[in-house]
Each structure stands twice: as C-alpha cells, then as structure tokens.
C-alpha positions as CSV (number, residue, x, y, z in Angstrom):
1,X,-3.2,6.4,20.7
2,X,-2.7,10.5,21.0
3,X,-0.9,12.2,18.6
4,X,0.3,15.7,17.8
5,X,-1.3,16.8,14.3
6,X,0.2,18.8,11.6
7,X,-2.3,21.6,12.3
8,X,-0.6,21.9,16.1
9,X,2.6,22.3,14.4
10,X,1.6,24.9,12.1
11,X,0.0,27.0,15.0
12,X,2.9,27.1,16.3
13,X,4.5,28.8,13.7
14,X,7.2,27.4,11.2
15,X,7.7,29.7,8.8
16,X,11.7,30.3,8.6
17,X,11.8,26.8,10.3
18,X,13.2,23.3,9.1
19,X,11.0,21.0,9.0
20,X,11.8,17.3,8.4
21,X,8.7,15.3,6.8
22,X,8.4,11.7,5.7
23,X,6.9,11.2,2.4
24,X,6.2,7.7,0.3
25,X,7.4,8.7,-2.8
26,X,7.7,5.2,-3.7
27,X,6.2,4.6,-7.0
28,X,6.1,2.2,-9.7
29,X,8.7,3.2,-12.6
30,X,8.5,2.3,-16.6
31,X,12.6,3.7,-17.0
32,X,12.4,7.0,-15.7
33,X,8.6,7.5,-16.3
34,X,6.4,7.3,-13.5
35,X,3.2,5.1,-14.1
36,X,1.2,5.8,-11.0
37,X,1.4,9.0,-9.7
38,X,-1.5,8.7,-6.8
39,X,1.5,8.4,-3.9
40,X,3.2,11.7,-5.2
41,X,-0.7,12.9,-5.4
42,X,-1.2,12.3,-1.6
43,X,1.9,13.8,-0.6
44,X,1.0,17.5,-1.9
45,X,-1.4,18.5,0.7
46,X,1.2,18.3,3.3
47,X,3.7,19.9,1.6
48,X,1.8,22.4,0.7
49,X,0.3,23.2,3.9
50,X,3.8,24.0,5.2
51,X,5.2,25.5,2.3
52,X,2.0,28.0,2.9
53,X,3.0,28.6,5.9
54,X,6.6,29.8,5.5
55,X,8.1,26.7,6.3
56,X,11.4,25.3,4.9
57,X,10.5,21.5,4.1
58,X,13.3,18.5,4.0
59,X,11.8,15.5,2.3
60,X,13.1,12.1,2.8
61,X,11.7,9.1,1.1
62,X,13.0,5.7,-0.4
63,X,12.3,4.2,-3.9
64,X,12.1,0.2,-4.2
65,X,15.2,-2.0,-2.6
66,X,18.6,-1.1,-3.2
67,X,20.9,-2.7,-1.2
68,X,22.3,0.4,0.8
69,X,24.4,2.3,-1.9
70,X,23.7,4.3,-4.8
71,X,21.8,3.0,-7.7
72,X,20.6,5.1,-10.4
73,X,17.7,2.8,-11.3
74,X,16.1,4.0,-7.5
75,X,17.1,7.3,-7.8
76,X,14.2,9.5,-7.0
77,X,14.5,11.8,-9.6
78,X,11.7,10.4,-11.7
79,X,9.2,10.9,-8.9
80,X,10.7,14.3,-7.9
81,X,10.7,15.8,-11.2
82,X,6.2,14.6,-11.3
83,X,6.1,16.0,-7.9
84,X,7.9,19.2,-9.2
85,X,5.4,19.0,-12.2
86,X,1.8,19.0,-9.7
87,X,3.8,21.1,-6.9
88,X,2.6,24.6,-6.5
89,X,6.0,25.2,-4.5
90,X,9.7,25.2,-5.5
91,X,10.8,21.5,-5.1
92,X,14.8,20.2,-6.3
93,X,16.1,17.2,-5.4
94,X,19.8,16.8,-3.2
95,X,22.3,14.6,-5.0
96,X,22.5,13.0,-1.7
97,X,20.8,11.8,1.5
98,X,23.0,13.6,4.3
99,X,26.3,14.0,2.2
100,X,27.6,17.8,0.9
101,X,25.2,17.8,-1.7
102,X,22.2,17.5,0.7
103,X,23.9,20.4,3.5
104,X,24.4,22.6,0.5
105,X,21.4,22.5,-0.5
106,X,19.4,22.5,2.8
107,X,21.5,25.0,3.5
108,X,20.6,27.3,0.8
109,X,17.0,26.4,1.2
110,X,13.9,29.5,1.0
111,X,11.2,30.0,3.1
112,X,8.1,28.1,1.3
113,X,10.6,25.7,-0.2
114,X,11.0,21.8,-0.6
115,X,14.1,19.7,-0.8
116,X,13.9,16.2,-1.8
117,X,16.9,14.3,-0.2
118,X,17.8,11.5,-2.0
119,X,16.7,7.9,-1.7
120,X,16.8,7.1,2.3
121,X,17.8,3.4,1.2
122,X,21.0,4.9,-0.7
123,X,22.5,4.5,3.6
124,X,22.4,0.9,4.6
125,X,21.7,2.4,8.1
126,X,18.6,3.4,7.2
127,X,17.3,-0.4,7.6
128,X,19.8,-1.7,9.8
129,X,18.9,-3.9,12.8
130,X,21.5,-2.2,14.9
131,X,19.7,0.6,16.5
132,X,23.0,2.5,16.9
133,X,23.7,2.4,13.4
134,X,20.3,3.6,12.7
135,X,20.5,6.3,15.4
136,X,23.9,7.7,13.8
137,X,21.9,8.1,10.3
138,X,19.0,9.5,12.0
139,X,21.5,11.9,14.0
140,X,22.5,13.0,10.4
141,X,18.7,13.6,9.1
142,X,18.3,15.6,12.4
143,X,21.1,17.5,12.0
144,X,20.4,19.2,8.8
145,X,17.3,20.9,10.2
146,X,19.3,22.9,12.4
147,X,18.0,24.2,16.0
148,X,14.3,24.6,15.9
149,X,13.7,21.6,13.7
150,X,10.6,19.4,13.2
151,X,9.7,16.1,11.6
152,X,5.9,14.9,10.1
153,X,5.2,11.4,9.1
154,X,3.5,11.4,6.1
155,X,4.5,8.1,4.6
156,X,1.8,5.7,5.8
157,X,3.1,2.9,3.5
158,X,6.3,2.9,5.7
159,X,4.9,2.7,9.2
160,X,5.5,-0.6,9.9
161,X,9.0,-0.5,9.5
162,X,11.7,0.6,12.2
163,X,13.7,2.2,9.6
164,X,16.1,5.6,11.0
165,X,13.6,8.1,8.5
166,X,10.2,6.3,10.1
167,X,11.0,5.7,13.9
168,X,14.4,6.9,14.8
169,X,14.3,10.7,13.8
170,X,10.5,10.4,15.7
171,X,12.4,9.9,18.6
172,X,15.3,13.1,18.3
173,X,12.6,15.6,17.0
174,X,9.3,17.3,18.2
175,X,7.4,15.2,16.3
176,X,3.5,15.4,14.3
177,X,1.4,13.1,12.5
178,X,0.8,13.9,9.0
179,X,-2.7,14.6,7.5
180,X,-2.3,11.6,5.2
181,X,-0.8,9.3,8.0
182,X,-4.1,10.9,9.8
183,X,-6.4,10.3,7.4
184,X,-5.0,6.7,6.8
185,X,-5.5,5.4,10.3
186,X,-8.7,6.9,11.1
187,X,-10.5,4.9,7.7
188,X,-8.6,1.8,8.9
189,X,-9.9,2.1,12.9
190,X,-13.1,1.7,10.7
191,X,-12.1,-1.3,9.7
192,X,-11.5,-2.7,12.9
193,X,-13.6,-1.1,15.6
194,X,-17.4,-0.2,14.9
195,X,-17.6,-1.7,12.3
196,X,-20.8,-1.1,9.6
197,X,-21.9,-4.6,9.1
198,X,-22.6,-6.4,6.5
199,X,-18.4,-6.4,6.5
200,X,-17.3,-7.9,3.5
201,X,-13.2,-8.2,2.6
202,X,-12.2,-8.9,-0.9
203,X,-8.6,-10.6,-0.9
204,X,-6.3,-11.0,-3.8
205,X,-2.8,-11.3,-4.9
206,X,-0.5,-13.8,-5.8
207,X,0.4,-15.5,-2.8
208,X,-2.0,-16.7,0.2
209,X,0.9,-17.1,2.2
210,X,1.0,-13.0,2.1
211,X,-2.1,-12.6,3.5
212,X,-2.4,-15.5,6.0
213,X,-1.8,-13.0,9.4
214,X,-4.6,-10.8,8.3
215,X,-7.0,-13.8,7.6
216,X,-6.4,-15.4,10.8
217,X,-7.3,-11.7,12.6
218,X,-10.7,-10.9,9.8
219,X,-12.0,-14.5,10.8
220,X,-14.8,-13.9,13.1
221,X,-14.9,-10.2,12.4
222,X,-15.6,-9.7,8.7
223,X,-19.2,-11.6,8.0
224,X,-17.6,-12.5,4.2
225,X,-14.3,-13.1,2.9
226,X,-14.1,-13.3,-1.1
227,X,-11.0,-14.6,-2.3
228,X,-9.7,-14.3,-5.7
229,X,-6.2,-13.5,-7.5
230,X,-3.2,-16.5,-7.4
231,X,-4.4,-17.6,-4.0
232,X,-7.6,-19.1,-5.1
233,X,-5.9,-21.8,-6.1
234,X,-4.8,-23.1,-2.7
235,X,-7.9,-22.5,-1.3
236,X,-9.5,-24.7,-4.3
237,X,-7.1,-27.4,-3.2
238,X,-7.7,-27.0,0.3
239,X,-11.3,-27.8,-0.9
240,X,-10.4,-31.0,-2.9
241,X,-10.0,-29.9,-6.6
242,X,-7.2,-29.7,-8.4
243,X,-5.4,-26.8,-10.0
244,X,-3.3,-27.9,-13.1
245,X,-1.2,-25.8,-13.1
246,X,-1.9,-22.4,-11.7
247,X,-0.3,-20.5,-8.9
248,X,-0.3,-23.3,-6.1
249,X,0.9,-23.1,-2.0
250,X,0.6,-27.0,-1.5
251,X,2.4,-25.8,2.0
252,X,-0.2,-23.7,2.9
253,X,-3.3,-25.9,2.4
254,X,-3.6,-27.6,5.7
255,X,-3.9,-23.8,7.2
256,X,-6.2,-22.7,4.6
257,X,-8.5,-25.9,5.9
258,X,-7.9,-25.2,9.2
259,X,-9.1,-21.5,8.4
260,X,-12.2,-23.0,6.2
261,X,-13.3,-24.7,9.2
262,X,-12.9,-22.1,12.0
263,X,-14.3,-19.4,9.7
264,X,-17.6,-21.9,9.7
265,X,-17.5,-22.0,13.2
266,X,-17.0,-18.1,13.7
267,X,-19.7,-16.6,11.1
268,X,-17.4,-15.6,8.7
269,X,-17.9,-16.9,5.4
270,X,-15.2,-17.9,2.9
271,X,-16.7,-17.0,-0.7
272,X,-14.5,-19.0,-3.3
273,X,-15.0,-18.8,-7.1
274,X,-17.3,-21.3,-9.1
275,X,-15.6,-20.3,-12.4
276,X,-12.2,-19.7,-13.1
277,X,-10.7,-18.1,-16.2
278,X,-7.8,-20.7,-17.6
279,X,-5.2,-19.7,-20.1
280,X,-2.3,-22.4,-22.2
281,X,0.5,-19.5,-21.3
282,X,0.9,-16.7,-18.9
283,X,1.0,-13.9,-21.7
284,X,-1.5,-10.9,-22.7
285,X,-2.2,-12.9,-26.4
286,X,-2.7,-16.3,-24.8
287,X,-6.0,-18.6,-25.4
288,X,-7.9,-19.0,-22.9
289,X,-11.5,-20.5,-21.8
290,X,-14.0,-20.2,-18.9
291,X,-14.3,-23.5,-16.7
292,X,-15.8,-24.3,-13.4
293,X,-13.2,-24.2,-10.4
294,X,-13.5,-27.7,-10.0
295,X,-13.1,-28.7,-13.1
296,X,-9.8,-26.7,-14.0
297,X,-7.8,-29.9,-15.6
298,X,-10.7,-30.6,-17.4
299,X,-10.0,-27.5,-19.6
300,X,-8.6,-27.8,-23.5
301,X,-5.1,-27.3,-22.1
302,X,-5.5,-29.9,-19.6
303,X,-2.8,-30.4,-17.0
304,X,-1.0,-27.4,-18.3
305,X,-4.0,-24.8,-17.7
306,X,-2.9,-21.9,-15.6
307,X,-6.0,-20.0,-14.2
308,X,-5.7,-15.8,-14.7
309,X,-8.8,-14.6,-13.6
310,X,-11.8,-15.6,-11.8
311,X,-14.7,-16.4,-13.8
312,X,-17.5,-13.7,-15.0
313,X,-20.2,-15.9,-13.0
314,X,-18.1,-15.5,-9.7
315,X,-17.7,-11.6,-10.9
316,X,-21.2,-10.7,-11.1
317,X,-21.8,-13.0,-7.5
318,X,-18.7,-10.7,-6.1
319,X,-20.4,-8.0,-7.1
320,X,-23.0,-8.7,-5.7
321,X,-21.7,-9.3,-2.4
322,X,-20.3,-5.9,-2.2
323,X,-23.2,-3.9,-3.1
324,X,-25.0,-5.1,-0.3
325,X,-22.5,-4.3,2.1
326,X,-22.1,-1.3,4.5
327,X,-18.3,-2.0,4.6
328,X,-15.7,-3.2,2.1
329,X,-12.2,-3.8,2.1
330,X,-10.2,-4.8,-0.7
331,X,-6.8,-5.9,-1.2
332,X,-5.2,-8.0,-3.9
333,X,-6.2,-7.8,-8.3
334,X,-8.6,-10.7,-9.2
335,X,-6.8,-11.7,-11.4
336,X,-3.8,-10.6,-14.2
337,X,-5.5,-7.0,-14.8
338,X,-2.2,-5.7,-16.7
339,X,-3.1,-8.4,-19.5
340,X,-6.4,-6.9,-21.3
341,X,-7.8,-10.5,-21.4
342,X,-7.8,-11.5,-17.9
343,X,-8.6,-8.2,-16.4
344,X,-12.8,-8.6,-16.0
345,X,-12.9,-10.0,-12.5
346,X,-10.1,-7.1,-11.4
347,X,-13.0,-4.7,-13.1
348,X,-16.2,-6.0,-12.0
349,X,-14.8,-5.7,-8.2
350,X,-14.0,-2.5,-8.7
351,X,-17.1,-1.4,-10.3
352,X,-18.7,-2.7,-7.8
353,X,-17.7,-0.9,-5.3
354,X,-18.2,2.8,-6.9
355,X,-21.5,1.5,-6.8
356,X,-22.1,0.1,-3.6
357,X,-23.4,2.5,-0.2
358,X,-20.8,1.6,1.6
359,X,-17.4,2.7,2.8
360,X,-14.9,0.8,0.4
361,X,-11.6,1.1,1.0
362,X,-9.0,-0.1,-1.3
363,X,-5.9,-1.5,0.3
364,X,-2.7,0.6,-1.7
365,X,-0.2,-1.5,-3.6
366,X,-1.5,-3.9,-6.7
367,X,-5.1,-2.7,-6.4
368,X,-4.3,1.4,-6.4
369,X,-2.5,0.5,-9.5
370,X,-5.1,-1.8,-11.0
371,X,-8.5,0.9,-10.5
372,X,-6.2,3.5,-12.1
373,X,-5.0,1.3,-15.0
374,X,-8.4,0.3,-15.7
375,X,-9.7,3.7,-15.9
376,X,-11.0,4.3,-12.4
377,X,-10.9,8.1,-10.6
378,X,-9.3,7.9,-7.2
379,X,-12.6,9.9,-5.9
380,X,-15.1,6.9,-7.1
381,X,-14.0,5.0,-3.9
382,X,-14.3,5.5,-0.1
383,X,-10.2,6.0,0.6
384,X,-7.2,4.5,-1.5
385,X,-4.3,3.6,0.9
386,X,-1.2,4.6,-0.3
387,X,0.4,1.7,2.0
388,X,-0.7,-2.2,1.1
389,X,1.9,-3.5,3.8
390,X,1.5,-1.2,6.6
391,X,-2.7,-1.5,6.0
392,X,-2.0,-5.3,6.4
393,X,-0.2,-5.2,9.3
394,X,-2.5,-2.9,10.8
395,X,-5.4,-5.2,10.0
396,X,-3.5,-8.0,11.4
397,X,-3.2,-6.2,14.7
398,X,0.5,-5.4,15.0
399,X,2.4,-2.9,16.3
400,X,3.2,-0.3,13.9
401,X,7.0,1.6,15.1
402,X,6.1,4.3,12.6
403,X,2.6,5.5,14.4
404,X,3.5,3.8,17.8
405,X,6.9,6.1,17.8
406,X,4.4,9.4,17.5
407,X,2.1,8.3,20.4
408,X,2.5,11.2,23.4
C-alpha cells in the first residue's frame, strides 16, 4: 500500500483551510475523569502540526458504545477538556456532530484552531451497514469543511471498521494518512514481514476466543507463543488438567488442541504456565495461594479456586523468554493487574520488556492501560498502539477499510 502523508498535505498549504481529521479519543472514563490519557497524548502531534501550519482543524472521534443518540455518559467532553489541558492550540468542543451547534462553531472557527465535534456514535449512521445511510452522514462531515476541504486518519484504533468518520469521508475528500496511523502500521509490518527472530508473542486477556484469528495466523511465524491472562485456563484444559473454577472456554478446547498440535508441527512453541496464582473470590482483598497449573483444584479452596494471575515461577520463565528475543509482541494483562495482589505476572512481563534488546511492542487496549497503572513510562517500550482491535486484525491478516480506503 501507497499512501499520501500528512507532510504532502502540509506542503501543499492549508493554512485558512478546513481540514477534517480522525482522532481516537476513546479513553477509559472514572465519571468524568479521564484515567488514561496516552490516546489524547498521541493525538497532539497531528494536531499540532496543522494548527502550526494555519490550518483550521475539525475533529471527529467516538467514546465507548452508545446506541446512536445522545448520551451524556459518552459525551467527549471529559477527553476534550485533557486534550484542551496538553494542547498548545485553542481546542472547544461542538455540542453536536453535524447539527447547528457544530456549523456554528466550524463556522466561526480561526486559523490554528481545533473543534472537537461531538461523539461520531451520537448518529446511528455512523455504524450503519447501509452504505447509503452512512454516505448521507459522511456527506454531512464533508460538508462542514467547505470547498478546499481535507480529511487525515489519525485514529488507528478505528481502522478496521467501515464506519462513515473512518472509510466513507476517505472516499468524498482528498485524503492523507496520519503520522500516528503512519507510525502504527509501519511497527506492525515489523511484525509481519522481516521479522527479527527470535519472535516471541505474549497473549493475554480474558477470553481465548478473542484472540483465536490471530493465533491461527502467528502459528508458524512467531518461534514462541506465551499465553497468560483468563485464557490459560482453556489452554490448561485443552492439555488435560482441570480448572476449578477460573475463566473456562470448554467450546474452545478442541481448537486450542488442534492449535497445540499444528503449532508442534510448525516450530512455533506454545509456552503455558507451570504455576498459577488462585484466589477463594474475584476481589482486590481476597486470599489467595500459589499452586502448580495442574494441580489448580488441589488448592485450599478446592473446586471453588478461580486463578488471577500466572504464577512468579512462570513470571521469571516469561521473562526470560523475552529478554532473549529480538522481537516481542504483547497483547492481553497476565493476569487481574487492577487488583494489587494479582498484578506480578502483568509486572514482570512488562519489566521484561524495558529490558530486553528488542523491538517490543505493546498491543493498545488492556495492556496500555496496565504498563501505565503499574508505573511504566510510555518511552520504556518499543511502540504502544493506541488500537488493540485494529493491531489484531492486522496481525490476523485482514483487510483494514480504514488504511485500505487511503491506498492511491
């Protein structure tokens, strides 16, 4: 793929000019207090760039899932008024997305200046199937940058959807990659083509059924897969032991086995956890002991044990693991991190991989949020993507509408 870059755009001149750019401004809320702030972080060098420039900058960008009207719990003023606060430009926020507020205010927009429409997900069109009824929202978007508009896609965590803001207004404007967008892809090609071996992926997360498409593409490619987090669990059972009465796929096993086996077959090994953290109660406060995986139901809470965290023996093997790769990828915590007591196998991984000499990349969503809760600086690692999905998908191989909309 061939793309036009934000830098083209710029040379080109857009000072007095609207400009249209995608941001993920999609962050994780405590009421109206923003707890993670590194999305509203990687939007600023964009904005700035064009604000620099003279440029008159619409934003759009959504906030969690409403269901296609107003709700003030997505509203983004919480993130605008942080971005406001780290901005070195003029930022307010539209009290709608293509409504009077937001052609007031676009209207009375400044050279060097940013409006923030409001949530994108506010329209049902936005994510509607019907291209037509995504094309008249997008028509909308388009029209409030008048006749010498532009639109930037800077939102990498939303390029695998064919929403109106990602793919349709692509399709009605001159359009440019974004530096973050940029920057995002060109880590992950890493990831896929030309790979530094020793390749090692670290996967995570609740679910394994979230993660199945991109361990079916990594088997054969990555030369270790270490799995912690909820999904362990399967892949335990998938080995024979039993679980008690932790996180559990039973659905899923057979393909898990089916992956054990061709992973053998293919190079790729499938690192499991020898120790397993086990608690009485999912709760910060709750007792807990250290058992071997297999031997999970054997604990002090018996059938009733729900396992939290990997164990500090599999920790320190991780670890081990990663420093002596050349590449790293990690998605999904280890384990509960939010819960003080079941956070040392989230830590040691990402300890780990300040220290290894490696690229490490860490995969955006749960595992952003866990290296900055635990204390971590977003420059200790290789790249943090700002999108967990759309690296996935990517991973996996698909088509992404957001990047392949941009290809000239």
């Amino acid at each position: 793929m061939t793309f036009h870059t934000l830098n083209e755009l710029i040379a080109e001149g857009v000072r007095g000019r609207y400009i249209l750019v995608r941001s993920d401004l999609n962050v994780p809320l405590d009421g109206s207090t923003v707890t993670d702030d590194g999305r509203i972080k990687a939007s600023l060098p964009v904005l700035g760039k064009l604000t620099d420039a003279g440029a008159r900058v619409l934003v759009t960008a959504h906030l969690g899932r409403p269901k296609g009207a107003p709700e003030e719990k997505y509203s983004l003023k919480p993130a605008v008024t942080r971005l406001a606060e780290l901005a070195g430009f003029k930022v307010s926020l539209a009290g709608d997305t293509v409504g009077p507020s937001a052609k007031d205010h676009s209207a009375a927009l400044q050279d060097g200046e940013v409006l923030v429409l409001e949530n994108v997900r506010f329209d049902a069109r936005e994510t509607s199937k019907n291209d037509a009824e995504r094309g008249a929202f997008a028509d909308e978007l388009v029209a409030l940058t008048g006749e010498n508009g532009a639109y930037v896609d800077d939102a990498f965590g939303a390029v695998h959807r064919k929403h109106a803001s990602v793919y349709d207004v692509a399709t009605r404007l001159p359009s440019y990659q974004g530096d973050l967008v940029h920057t995002e892809v060109e880590v992950l090609r890493k990831l896929t083509a030309d790979t530094q071996r020793p390749y090692v992926v670290v996967l995570g997360g609740s679910k394994v059924s979230d993660k199945l498409a991109v361990i079916d593409n990594l088997i054969g490619k990555a030369d270790a897969i270490l799995v912690g987090g909820g999904m362990l669990f399967t892949f335990l059972a998938a080995e024979g032991h039993k679980v008690a009465g932790s996180l559990l796929e039973e659905d899923q096993i057979p393909v898990v086995q089916d992956y054990l086996k061709r992973a053998a077959d293919a190079g790729t090994e499938f690192i499991v956890p020898t120790d397993v953290v086990v608690a009485g109660k999912f709760a910060a406060d709750a007792d807990h002991e250290t058992v071997p995986a297999e031997g999970i139901e054997g604990s002090s809470f018996g059938a009733q044990g729900i396992g939290l965290d990997i164990g500090p023996d599999s920790a320190a093997a991780f670890a081990e693991r990663i420093k002596s790769a050349k590449t790293v990828f990690w998605n999904g915590p280890m384990g509960v991190f939010e819960f003080e007591a079941f956070s040392g196998g989230t830590r040691a991984i990402a300890q780990a991989l300040t220290e290894a000499d490696a690229l490490t990349v860490v995969g955006g969503g749960d595992s952003a949020a866990a290296v900055r809760t635990l204390g971590f600086a977003d420059d200790q690692f290789g790249h943090i993507s700002t999108g967990g999905g759309a690296s996935l998908e990517y991973l996996e191989g698909k088509e992404l509408p957001g990047l392949s909309v941009l290809d000239r």
